[in-house]
Backbone as numpy.savetxt, mean C-alpha at the origin, in Angstrom:
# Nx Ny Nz CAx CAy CAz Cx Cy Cz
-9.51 2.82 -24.00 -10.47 2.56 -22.91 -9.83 2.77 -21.54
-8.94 2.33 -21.71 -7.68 2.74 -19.86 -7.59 4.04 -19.95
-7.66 4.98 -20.61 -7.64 6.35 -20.47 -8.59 6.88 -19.97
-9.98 7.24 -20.80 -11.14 6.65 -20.10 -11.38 6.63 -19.11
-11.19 5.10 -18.36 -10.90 4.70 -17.49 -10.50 5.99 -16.53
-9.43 5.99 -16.16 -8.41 6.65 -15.41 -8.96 8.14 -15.67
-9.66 8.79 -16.38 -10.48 10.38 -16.56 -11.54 10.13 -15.52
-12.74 8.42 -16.02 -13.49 8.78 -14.90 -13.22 8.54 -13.36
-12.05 7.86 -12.86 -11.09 7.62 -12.14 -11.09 9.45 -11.17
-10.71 10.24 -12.12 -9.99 11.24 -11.68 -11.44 12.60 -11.47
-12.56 12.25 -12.06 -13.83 12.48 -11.98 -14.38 11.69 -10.42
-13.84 10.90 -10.24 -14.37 10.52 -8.88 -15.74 9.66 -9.37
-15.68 9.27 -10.77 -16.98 8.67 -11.62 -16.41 6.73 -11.61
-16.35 5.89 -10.37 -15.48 4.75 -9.65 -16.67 4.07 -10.73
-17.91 3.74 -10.49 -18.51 2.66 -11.14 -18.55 2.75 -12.78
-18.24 4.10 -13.65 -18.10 3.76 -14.46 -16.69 3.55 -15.25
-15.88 3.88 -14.35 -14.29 3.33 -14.64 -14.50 1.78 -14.30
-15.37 1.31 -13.66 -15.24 -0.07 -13.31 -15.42 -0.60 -14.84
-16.92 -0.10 -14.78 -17.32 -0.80 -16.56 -16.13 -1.03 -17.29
-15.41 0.28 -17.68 -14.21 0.46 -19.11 -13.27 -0.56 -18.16
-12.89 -0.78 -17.60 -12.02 -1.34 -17.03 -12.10 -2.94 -17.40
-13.39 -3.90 -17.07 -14.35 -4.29 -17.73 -14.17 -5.26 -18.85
-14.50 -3.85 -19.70 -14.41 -4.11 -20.77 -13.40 -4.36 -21.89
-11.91 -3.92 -21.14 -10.62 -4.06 -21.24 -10.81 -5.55 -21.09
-10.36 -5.66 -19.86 -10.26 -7.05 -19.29 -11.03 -8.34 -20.04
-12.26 -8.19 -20.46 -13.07 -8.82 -21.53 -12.49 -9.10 -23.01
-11.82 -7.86 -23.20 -11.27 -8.40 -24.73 -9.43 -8.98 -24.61
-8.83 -8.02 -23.22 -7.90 -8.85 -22.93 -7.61 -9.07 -21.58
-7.65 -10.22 -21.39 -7.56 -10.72 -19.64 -6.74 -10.81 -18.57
-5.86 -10.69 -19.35 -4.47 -10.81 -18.42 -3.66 -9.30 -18.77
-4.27 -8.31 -19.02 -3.96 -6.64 -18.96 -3.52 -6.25 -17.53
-2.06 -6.33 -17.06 -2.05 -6.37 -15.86 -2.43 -4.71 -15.25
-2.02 -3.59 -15.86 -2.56 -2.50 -15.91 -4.17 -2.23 -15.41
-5.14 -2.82 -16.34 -6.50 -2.56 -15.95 -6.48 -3.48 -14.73
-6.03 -4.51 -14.71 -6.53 -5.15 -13.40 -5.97 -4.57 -12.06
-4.55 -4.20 -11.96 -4.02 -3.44 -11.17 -5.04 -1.84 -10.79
-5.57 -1.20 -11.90 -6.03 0.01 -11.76 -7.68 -0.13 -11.26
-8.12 -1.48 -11.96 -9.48 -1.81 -11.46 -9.58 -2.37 -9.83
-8.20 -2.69 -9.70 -8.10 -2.71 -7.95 -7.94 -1.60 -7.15
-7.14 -0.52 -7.42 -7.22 0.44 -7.03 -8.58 1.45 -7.18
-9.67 0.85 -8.12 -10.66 2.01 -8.07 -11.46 1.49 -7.10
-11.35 -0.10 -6.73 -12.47 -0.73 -5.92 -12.23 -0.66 -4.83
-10.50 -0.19 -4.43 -10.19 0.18 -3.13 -10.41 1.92 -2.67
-10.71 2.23 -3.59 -10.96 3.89 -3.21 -12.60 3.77 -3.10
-13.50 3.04 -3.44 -14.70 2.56 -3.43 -14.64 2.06 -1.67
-13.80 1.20 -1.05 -14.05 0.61 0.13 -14.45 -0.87 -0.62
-14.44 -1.20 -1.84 -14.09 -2.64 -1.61 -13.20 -3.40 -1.84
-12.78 -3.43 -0.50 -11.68 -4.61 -0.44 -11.14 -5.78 -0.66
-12.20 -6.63 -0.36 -12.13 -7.84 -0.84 -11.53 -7.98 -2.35
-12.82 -7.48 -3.17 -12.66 -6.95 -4.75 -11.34 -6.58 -4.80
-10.49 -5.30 -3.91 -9.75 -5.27 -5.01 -8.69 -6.10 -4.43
-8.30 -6.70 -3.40 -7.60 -7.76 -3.07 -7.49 -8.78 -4.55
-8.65 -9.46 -4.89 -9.29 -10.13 -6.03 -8.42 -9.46 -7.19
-8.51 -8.59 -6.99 -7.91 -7.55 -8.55 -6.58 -7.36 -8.63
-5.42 -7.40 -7.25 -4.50 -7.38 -7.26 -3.78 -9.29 -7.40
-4.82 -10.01 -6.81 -3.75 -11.66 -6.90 -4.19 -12.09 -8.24
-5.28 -11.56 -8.79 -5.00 -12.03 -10.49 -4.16 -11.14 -10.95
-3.47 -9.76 -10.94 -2.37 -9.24 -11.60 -1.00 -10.05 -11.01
-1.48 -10.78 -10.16 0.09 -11.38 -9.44 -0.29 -12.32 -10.00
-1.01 -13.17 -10.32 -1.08 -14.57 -10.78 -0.40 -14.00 -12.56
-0.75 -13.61 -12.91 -0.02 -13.25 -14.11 1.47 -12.63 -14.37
1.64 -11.74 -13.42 3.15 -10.97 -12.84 3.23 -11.07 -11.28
4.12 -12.26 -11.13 3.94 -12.56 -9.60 5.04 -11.20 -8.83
5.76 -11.14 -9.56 6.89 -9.93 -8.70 6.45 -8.27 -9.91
5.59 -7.83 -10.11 4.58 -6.68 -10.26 4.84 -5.91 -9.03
5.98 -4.87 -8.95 5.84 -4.24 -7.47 4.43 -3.32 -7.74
3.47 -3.05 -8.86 2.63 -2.21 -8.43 1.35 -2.85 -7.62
1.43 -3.87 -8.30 0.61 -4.96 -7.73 0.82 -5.30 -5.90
1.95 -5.87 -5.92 2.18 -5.94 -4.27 2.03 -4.61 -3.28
2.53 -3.83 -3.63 2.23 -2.46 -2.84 1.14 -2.38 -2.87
-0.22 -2.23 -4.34 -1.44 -1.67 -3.48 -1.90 -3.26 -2.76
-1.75 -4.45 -2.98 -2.17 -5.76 -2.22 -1.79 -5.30 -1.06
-1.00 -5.20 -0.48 -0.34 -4.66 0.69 -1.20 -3.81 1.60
-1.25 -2.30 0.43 -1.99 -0.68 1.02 -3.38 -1.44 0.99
-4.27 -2.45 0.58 -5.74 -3.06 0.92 -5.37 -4.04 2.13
-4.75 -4.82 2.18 -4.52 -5.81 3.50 -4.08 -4.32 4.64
-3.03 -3.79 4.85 -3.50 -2.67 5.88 -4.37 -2.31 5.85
-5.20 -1.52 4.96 -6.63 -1.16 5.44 -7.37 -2.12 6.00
-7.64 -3.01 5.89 -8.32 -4.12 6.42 -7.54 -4.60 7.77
-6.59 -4.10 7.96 -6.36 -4.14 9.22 -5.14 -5.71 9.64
-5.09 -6.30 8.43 -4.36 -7.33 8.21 -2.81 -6.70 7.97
-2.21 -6.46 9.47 -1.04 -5.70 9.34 0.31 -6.45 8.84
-0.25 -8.20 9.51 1.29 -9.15 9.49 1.21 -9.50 7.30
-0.04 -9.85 7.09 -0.07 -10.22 5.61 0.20 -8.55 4.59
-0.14 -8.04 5.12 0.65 -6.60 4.47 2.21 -6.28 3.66
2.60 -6.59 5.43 4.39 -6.60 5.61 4.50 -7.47 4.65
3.67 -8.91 4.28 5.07 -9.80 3.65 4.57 -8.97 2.08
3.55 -8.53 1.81 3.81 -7.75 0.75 4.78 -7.15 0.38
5.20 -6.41 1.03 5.83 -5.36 1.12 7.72 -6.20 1.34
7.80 -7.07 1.92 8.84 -7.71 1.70 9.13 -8.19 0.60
8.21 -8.42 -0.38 7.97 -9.47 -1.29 8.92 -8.21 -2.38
8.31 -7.29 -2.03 8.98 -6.09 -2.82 9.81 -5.40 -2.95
10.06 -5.53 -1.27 11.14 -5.00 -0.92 12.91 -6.35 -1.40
12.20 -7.56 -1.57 13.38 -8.77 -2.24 13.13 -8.29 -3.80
12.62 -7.53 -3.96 12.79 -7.39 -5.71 13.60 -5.70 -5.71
13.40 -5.19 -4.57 13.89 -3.20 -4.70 14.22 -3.09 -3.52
15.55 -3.40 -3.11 15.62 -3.56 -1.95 15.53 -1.50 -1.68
15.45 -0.47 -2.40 15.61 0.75 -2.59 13.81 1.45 -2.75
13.22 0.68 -2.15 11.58 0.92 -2.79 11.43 1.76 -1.82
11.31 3.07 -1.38 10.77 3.71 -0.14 9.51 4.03 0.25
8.60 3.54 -0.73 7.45 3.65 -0.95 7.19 1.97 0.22
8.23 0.98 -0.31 7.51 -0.39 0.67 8.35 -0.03 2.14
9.08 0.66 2.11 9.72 1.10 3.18 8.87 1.37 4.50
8.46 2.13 3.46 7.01 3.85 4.59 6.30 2.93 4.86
5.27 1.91 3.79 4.23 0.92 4.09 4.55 0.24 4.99
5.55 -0.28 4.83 5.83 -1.61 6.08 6.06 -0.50 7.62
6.57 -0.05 7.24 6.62 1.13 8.96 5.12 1.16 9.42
4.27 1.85 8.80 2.96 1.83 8.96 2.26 0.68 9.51
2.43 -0.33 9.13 1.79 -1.44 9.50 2.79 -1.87 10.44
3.88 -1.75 10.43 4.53 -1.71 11.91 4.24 -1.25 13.01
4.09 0.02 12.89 3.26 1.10 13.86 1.76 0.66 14.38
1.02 0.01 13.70 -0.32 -0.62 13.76 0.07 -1.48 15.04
1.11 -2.34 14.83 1.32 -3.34 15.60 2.07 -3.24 16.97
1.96 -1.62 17.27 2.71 -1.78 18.09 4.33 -1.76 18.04
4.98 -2.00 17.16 6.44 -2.28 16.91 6.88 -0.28 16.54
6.71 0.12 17.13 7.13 1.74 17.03 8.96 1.66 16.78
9.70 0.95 17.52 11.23 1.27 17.27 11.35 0.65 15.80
10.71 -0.40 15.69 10.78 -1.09 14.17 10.24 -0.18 12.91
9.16 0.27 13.31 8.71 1.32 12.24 9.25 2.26 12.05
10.29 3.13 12.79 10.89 4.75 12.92 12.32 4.19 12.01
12.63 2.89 12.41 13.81 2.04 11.70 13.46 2.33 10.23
12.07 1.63 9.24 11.99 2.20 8.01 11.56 2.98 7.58
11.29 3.83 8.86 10.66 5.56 8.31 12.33 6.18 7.76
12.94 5.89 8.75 14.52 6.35 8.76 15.10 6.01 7.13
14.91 4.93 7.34 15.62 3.51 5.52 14.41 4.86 4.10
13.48 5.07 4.56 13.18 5.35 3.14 13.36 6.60 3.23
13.45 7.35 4.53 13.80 9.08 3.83 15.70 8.60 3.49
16.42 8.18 3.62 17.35 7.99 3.26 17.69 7.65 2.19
16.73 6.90 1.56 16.41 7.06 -0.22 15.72 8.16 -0.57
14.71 8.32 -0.29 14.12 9.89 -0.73 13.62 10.80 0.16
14.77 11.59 0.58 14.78 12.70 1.57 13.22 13.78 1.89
12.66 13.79 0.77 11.14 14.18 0.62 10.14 13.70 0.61
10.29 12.17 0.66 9.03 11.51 1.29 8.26 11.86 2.73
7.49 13.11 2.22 6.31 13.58 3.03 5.73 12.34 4.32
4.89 11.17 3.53 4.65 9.96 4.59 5.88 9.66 5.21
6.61 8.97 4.83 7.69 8.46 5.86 8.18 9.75 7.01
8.30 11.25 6.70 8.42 11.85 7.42 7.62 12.30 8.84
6.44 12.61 8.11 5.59 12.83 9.21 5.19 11.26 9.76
5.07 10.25 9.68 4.98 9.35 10.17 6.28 8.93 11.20
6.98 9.32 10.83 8.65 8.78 11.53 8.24 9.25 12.62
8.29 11.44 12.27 7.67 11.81 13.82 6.15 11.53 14.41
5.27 11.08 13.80 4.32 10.86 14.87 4.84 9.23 16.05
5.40 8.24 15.25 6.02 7.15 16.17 6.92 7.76 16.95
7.66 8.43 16.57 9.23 9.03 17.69 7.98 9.69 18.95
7.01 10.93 18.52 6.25 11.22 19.56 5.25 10.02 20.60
4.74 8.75 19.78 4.06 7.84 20.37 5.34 7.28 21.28
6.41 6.84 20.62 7.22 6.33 21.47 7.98 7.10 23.07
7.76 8.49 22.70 8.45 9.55 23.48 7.49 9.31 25.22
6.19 9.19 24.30 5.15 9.13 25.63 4.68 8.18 26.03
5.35 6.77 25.69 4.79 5.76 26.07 5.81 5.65 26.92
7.01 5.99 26.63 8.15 5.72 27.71 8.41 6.55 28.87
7.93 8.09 29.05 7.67 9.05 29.68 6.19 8.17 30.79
5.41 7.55 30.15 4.32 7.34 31.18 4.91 5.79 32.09
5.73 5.47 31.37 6.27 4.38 31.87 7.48 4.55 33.11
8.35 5.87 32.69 9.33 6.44 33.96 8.14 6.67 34.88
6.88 7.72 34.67 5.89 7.68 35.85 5.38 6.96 36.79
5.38 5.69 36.40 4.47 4.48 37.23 6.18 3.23 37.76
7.30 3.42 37.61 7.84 3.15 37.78 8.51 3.80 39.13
């Protein structure tokens, strides 16, 4: 049924991966997999809340689940909840301190906040684990450019 699942997933067919998903979860409940993946379909859906919901019952069952914390994390950024994100992403980063994936995330939601030297800091930390991380790259340079011109408009008025 998680296969399934994850076909109509990849069909872009979200409400009836919800069902199989479902129906997993119905015969076994604490499947941290479907619940993890049934959060991620409800977050490609736009609901958040839901899959927030879908990720703290896979943590209530596997509290240190880095798949779990990362997408909890990638839904609290979308929602715009940049500070409850990060501690995701810390949470993960105390279990991998090598995760470049919570690396890039936490930069991101750094960047949200304004903290541009802080974010280019773990854009830097995760291409240094994986030199081809596409996000952390182009993200590093769009902050180095935000930062370039915030300080350029700032020599101006000075």
């Amino acid at each position: 049924m998680l296969q399934q699942a994850m076909e109509f997933v990849e069909d872009g067919n979200f409400d009836d991966a919800l069902k199989m998903y479902d129906l997993v979860l119905k015969q076994e409940p604490e499947n941290i997999h479907a619940l993890i993946d049934k959060g991620a379909t409800l977050q490609n859906m736009g609901r958040i809340k839901l899959a927030i919901k879908s990720f703290n019952r896979a943590l209530d069952i596997s509290p240190q689940n880095l798949d779990a914390l990362l997408n909890k994390g990638a839904a609290l950024h979308s929602e715009g909840n940049y500070p409850e994100a990060i501690l995701c992403y810390d949470a993960v980063l105390k279990i991998d301190k090598k995760c470049a994936m919570a690396l890039a995330y936490k930069g991101l939601s750094l960047g949200e906040m304004n903290q541009l030297e802080n974010a280019i800091k773990h854009f830097k930390k995760a291409l240094s684990i994986d030199k081809e991380y596409d996000l952390a790259h182009i993200s590093k340079e769009i902050a180095q450019e935000l930062l370039k011109s915030i300080k350029e408009k700032k020599a101006k008025t000075q």
